[in-house]
C-alpha positions as CSV (number, residue, x, y, z in Angstrom):
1,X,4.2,-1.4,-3.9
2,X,3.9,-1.6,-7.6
3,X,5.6,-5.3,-7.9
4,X,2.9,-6.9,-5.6
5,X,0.3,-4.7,-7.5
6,X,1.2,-5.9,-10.6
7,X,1.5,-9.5,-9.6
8,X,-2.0,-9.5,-7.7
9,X,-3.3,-7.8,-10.6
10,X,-1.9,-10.3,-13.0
11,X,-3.1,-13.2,-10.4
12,X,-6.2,-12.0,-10.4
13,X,-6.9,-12.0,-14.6
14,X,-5.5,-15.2,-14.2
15,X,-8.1,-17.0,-11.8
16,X,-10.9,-15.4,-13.8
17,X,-9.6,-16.8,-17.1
18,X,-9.5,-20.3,-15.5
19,X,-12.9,-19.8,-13.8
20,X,-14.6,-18.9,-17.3
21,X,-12.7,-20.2,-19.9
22,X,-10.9,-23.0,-18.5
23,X,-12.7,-24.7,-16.1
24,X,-16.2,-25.4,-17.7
25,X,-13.7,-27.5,-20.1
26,X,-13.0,-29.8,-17.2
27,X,-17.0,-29.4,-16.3
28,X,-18.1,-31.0,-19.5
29,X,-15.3,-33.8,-19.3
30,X,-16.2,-34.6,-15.8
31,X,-20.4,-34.8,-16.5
32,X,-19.2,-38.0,-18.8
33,X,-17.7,-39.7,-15.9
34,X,-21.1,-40.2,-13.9
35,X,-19.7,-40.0,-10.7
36,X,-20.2,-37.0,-8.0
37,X,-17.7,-34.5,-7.7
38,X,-15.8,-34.2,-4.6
39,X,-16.7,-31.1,-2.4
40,X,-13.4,-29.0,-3.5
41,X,-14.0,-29.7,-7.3
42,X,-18.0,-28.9,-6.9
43,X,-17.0,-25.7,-5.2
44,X,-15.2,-24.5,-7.7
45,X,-17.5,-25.6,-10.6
46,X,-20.3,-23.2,-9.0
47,X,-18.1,-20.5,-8.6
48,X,-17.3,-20.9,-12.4
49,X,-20.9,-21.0,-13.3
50,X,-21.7,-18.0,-11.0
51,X,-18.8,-16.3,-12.4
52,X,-20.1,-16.7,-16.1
53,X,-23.6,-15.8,-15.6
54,X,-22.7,-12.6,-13.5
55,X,-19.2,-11.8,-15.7
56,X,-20.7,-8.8,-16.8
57,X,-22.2,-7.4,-13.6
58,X,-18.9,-8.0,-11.9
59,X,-17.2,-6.1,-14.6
60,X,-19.0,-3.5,-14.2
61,X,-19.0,-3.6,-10.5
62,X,-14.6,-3.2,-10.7
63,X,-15.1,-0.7,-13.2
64,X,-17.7,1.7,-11.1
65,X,-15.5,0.9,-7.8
66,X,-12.1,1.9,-9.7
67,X,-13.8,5.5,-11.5
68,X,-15.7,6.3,-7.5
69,X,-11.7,5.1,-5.7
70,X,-10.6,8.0,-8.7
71,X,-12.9,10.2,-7.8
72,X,-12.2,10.5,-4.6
73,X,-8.6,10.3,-4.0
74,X,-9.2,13.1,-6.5
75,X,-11.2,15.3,-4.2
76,X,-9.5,17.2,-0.8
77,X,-11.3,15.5,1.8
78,X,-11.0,12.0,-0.1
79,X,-7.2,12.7,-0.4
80,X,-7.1,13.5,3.5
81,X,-9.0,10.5,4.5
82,X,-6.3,7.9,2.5
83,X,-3.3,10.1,3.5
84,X,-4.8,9.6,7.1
85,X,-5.3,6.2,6.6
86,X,-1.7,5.6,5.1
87,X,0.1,7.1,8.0
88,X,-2.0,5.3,11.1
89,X,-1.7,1.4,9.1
90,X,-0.3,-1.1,10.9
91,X,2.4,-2.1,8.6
92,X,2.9,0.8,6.2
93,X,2.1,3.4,8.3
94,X,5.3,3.5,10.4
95,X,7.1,3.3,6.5
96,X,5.2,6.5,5.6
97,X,5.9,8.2,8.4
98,X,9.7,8.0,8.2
99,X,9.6,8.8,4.5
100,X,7.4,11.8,5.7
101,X,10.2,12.9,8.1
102,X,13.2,12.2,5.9
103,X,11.3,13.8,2.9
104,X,10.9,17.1,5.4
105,X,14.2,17.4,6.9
106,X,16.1,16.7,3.5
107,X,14.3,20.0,2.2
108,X,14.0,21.9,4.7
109,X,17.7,21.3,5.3
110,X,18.7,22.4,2.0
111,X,16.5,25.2,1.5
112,X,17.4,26.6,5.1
113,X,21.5,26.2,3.7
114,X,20.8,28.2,0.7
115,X,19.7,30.6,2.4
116,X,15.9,30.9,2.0
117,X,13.8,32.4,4.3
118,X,12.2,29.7,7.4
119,X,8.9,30.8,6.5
120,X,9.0,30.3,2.8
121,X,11.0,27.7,3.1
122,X,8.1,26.0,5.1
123,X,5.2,27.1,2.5
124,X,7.2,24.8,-0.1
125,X,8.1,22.1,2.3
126,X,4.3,21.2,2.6
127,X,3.3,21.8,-0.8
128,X,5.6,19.1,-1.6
129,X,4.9,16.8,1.3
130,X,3.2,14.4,-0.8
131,X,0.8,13.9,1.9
132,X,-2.3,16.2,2.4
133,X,-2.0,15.1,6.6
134,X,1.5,16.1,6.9
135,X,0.9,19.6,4.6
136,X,-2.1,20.8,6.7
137,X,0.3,20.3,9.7
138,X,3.7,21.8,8.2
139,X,1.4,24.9,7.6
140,X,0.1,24.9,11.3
141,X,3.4,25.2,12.2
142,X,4.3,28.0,9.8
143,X,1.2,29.6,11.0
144,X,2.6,29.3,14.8
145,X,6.2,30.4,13.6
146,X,4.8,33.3,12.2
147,X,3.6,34.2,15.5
148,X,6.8,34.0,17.0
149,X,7.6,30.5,18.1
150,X,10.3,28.4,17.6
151,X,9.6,25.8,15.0
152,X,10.3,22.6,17.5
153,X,7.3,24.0,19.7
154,X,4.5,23.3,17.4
155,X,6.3,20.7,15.2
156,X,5.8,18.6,19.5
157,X,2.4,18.9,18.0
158,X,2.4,16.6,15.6
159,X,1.8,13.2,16.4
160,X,3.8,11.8,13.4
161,X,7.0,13.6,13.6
162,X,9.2,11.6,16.7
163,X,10.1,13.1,19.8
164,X,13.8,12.3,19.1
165,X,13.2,14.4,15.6
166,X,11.8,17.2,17.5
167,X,14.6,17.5,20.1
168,X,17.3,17.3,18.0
169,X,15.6,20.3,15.5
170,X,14.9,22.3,19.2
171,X,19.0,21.8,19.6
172,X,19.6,23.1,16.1
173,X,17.4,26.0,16.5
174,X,19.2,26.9,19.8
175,X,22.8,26.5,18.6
176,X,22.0,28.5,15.5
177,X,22.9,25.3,13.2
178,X,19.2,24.2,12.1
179,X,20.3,23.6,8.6
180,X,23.1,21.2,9.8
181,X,21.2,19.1,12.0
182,X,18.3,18.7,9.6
183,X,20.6,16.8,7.2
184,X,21.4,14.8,9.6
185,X,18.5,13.8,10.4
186,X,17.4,13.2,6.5
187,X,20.7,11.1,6.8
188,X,19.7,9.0,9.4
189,X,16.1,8.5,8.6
190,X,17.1,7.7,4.5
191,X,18.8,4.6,6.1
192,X,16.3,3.9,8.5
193,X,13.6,4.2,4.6
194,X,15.9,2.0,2.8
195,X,16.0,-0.9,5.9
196,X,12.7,-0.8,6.6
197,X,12.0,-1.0,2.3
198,X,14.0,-3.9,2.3
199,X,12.4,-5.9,5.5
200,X,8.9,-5.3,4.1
201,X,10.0,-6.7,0.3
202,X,11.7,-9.8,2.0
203,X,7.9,-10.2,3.7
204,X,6.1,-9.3,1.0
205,X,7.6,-11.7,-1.6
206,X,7.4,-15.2,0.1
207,X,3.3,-13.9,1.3
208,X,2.7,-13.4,-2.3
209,X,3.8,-16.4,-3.8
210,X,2.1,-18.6,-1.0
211,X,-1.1,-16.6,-1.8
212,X,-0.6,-17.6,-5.4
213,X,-0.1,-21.0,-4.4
214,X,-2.9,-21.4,-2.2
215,X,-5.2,-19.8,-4.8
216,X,-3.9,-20.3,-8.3
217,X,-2.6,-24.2,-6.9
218,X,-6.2,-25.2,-5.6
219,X,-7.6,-24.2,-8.8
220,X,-5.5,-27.0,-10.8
221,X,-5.9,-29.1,-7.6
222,X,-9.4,-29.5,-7.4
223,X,-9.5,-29.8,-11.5
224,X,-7.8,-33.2,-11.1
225,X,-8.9,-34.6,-7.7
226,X,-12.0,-36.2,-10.1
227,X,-9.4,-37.6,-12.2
228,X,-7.4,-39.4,-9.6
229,X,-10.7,-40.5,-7.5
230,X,-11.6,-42.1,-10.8
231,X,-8.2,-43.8,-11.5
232,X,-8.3,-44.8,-7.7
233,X,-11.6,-46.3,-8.7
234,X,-10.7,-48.2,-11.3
235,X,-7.5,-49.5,-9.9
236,X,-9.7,-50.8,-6.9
């Protein structure tokens, strides 16, 4: 997500650059013409004025919602509430969760194959989830393993570990080759990161550049639609 970010981001500097810098240029030019402005070109003349006289309140504004979003991805129950959020989103959730299952079988795979105990094996799995959701669950199931389960029977609680991932861990545990069928698991779902990575970039890419050119074009559009009714003008 950081390439969108950035461009956004950048986008974003841009418009306000045009808006207060750029466009009461064309505002003065277009006061000598003596001629109304068409709709698009007044719209965006108010917002530049409105953007100038409130620059610093909307500064401000960004700045105070940035340090309180900080703040509270910062905090436990902040944390919880995004990681929450992350995993049940309509486009990225599905991507989290797979990296969330990858992430866990890789390790636990590995750990389990070098011969470290399930339950500690566990306690480190979920401190490096990455994902405060996903740690408060690995450590329920710890907590149930502990007791005396098998690991498949509380990992079926988990809403965001697949069926499919749980029966074939059940089928490890019982033919005494966890470890084995963990990595292949990881294996399977580190494809199924990197195609579903790739599908979302080849969405994301052409969105942002028509976002850009709806936004950033309209901007220069509505800048010269005065010009060209004038020129139409004087042609007539």
């Amino acid at each position: 997500l950081t390439y969108p970010a950035l461009i956004l981001g950048f986008s974003a500097i841009v418009t306000v650059v045009l808006l207060v810098f750029v466009i009461p240029v064309f505002q003065a030019m277009f006061k000598d013409f003596g001629q109304s402005l068409p709709a698009m070109t007044q719209y965006v003349v108010d917002m530049s004025e409105w953007m100038r006289a409130n620059i610093g309140t909307v500064m401000l504004t960004g700045a105070a919602v940035g340090v309180a979003g900080y703040l509270a991805l910062k905090s436990k129950h902040g944390r919880y509430l995004f990681d929450e959020f992350l995993l049940n989103a309509p486009a990225i959730g599905p991507l989290v969760k797979k990296v969330a299952v990858a992430k866990f079988t890789r390790t636990m795979g590995t750990m389990l194959a070098s011969g470290v105990p399930i339950l500690e094996a566990l306690d480190i799995v979920a401190g490096t989830a990455g994902n405060s959701v996903i740690e408060e669950g690995l450590q329920t199931v710890r907590n149930k393993i502990s007791e005396g389960k098998a690991m498949s029977q509380p990992l079926a609680q988990l809403k965001y570990f697949p069926p499919m991932v749980v029966q074939m861990i059940a089928v490890g545990e019982s033919t005494g080759a966890m470890d084995t069928m963990l990595n292949k698991i990881a294996d399977f779902y580190d494809d199924e990161v990197d195609t579903a990575i790739g599908t979302m970039m080849s969405l994301i890419e052409p969105a942002i550049m028509a976002f850009l050119a709806v936004i950033l074009g309209g901007l220069v559009i509505s800048m010269y639609l005065p010009v060209f009714s004038m020129a139409g003008s004087i042609g007539g």
